[in-house]
DRENMARMAR-400862 format. One record per residue: residue number from 1; x, y, z of N, C-alpha, C in turn. Coordinates in steps of 0.1 Angstrom, whole numbers, always signed. Last residue first. Layout:
<NUM <X Y Z> <X Y Z> <X Y Z>>;
...
//
This chain:
<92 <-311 -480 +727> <-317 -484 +740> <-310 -472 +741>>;
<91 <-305 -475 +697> <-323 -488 +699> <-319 -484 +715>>;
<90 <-283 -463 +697> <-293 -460 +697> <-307 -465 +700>>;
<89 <-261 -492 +703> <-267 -484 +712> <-278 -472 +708>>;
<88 <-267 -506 +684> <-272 -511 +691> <-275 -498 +703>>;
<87 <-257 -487 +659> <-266 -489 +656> <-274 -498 +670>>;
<86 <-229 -484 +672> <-239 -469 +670> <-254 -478 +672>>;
<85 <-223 -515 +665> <-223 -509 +678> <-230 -496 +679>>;
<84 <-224 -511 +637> <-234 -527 +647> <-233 -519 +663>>;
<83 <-208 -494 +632> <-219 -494 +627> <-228 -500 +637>>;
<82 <-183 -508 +644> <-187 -492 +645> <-201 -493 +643>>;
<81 <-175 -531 +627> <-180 -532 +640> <-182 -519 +647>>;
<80 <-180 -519 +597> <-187 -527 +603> <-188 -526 +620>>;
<79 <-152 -503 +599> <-165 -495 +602> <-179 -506 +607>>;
<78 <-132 -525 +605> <-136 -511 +615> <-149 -504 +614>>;
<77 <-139 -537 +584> <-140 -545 +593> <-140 -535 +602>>;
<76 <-127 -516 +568> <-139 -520 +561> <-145 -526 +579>>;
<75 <-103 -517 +575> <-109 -503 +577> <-121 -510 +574>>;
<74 <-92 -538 +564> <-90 -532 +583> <-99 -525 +586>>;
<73 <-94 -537 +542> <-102 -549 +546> <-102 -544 +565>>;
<72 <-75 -515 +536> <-91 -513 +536> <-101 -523 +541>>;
<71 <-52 -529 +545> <-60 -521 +545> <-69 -517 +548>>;
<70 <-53 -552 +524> <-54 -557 +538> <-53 -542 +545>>;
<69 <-74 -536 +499> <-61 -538 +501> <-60 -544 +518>>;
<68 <-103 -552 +481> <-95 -544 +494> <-83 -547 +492>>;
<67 <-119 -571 +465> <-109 -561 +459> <-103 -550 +470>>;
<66 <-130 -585 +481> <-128 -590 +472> <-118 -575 +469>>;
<65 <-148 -565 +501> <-138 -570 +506> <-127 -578 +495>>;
<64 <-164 -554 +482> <-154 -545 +490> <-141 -553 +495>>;
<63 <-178 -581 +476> <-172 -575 +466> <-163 -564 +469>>;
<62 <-188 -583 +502> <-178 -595 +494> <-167 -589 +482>>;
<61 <-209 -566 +504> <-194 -568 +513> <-182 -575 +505>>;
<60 <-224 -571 +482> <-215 -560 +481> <-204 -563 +493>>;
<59 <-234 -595 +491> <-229 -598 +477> <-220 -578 +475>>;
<58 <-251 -582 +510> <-238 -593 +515> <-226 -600 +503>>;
<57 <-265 -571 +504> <-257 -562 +513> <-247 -577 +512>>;
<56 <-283 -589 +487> <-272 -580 +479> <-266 -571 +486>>;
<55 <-276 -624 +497> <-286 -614 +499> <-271 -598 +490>>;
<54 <-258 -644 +499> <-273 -644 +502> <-285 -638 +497>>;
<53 <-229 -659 +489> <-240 -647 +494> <-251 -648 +495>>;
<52 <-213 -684 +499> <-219 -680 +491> <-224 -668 +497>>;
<51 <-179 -685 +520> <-196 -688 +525> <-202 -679 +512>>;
<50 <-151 -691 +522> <-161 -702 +522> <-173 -699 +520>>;
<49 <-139 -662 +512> <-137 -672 +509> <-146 -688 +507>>;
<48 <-157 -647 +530> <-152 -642 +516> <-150 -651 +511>>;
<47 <-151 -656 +558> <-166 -651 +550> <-165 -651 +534>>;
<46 <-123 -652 +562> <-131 -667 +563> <-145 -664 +554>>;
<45 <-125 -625 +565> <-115 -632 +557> <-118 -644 +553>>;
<44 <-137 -619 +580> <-144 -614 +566> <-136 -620 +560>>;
<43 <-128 -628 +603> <-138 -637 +599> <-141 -629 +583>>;
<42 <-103 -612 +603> <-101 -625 +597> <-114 -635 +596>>;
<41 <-117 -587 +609> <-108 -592 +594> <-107 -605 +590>>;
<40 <-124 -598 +634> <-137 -588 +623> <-130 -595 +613>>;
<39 <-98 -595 +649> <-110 -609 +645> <-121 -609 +633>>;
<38 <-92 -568 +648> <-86 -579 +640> <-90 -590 +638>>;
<37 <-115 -557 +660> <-113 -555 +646> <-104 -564 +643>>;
<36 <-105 -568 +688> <-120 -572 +677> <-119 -567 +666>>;
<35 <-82 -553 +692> <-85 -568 +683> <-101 -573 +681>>;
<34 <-92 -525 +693> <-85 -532 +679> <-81 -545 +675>>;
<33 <-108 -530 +713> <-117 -526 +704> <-110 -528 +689>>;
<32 <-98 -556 +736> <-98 -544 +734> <-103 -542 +721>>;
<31 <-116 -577 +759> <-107 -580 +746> <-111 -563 +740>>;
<30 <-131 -585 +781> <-118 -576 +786> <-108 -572 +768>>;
<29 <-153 -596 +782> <-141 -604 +789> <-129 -597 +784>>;
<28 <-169 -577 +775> <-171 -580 +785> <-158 -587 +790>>;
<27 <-158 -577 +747> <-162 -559 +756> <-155 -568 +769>>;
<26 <-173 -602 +733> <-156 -600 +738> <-155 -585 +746>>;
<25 <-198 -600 +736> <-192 -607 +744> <-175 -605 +746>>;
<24 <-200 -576 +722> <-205 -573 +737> <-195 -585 +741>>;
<23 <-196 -591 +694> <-186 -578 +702> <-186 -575 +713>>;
<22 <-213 -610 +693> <-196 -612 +696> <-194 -603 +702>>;
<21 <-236 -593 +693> <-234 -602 +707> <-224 -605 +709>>;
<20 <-226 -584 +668> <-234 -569 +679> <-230 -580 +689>>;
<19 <-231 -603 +654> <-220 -598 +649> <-218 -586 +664>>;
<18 <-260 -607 +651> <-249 -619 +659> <-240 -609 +659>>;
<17 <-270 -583 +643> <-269 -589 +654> <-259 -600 +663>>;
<16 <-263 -585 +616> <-255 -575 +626> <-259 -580 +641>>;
<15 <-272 -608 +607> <-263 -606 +612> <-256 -603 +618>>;
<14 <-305 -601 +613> <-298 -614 +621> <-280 -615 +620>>;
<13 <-296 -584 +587> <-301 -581 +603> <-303 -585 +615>>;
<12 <-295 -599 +563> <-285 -584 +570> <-291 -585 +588>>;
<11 <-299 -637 +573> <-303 -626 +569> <-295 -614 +577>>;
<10 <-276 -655 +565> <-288 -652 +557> <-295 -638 +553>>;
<9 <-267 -658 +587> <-261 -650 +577> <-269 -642 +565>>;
<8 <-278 -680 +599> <-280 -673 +602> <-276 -653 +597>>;
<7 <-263 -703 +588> <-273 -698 +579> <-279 -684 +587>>;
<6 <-239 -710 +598> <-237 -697 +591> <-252 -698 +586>>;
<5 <-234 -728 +617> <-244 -720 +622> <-244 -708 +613>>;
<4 <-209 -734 +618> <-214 -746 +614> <-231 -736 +610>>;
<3 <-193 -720 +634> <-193 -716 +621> <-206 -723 +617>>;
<2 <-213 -701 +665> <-205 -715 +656> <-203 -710 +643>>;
<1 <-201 -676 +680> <-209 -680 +669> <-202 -692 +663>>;
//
């Protein structure tokens, strides 16, 4: 995912999607399930910082992640890529 390409952010659902493709793509070339969570972190880390909200699931991430302890920002970034993944594999 380019950054350049954050309007895609836009929208919750075009999100999890992109968010759903990184993860397959990193699965595939072998990158284990706790460093995708550490990448998770540090794009919510980047997210938080540069990119306005959009929409009010994304004006609450901000706000979880705005007040997390690096912690909870672990755990937060754990359940996201949990969710995106339950949520792809039930659809097939």
């Amino acid at each position: 995912m380019e950054l350049e390409s954050v309007k895609i952010i836009e929208n919750f659902g075009k999100w999890k999607q992109t968010l759903h493709k990184a993860i397959h793509i990193s699965e595939a070339i072998g990158v284990k399930e706790d460093k995708v969570v550490d990448i998770a972190k540090k794009v919510g880390d980047f997210l938080s910082n540069n990119v306005e909200t959009e929409n009010p699931q994304q004006q609450l991430l901000k706000d979880l992640w705005d007040v997390g302890t690096d912690s909870e920002k672990h755990s937060l970034a754990h359940m996201l890529v949990k969710m995106v993944e339950q949520e792809h594999h039930s659809i097939h």
